[in-house]
C-alpha positions in Angstrom: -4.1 12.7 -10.4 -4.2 9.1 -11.0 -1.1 7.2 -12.2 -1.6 3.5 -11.2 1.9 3.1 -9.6 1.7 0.9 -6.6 3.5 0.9 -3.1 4.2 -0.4 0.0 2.2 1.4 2.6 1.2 1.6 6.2 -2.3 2.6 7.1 -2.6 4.7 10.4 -5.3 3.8 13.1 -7.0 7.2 11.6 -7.2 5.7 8.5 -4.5 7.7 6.9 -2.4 5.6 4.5 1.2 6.5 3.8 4.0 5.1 1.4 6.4 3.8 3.4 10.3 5.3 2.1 8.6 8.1 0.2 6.4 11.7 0.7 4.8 10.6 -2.1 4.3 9.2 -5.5 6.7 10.1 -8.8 3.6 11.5 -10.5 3.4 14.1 -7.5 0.1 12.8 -6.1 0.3 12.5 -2.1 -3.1 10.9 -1.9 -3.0 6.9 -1.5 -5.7 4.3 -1.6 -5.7 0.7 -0.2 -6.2 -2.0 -3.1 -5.3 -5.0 -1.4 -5.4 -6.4 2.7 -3.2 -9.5 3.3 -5.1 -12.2 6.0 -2.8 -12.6 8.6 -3.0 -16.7 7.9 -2.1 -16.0 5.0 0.9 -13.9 4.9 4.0 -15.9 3.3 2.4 -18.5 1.4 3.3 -18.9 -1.8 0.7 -21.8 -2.7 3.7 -24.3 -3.4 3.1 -27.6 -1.5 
């Protein structure tokens, strides 16, 4: 089942990726994917100068 809803996770050495506060998404759907890695140089900016 596919819903779209998006949440903060935490990926496991194993690869295992698991919402973070929940067991799993409103829809019912345990099964997460990764759609976005932050570069650590990165992390905080808001592009504001």
């Amino acid at each position: 089942m596919e819903c779209s809803s998006v949440y903060a996770a935490r990926q496991w050495p194993d690869g295992e990726i698991q919402a973070i506060g929940n067991d799993g998404c409103s829809c019912g759907s345990t099964d997460f994917e990764l759609v976005q890695t932050v570069d650590e140089s990165s992390a905080g900016e808001t592009g504001a100068e």
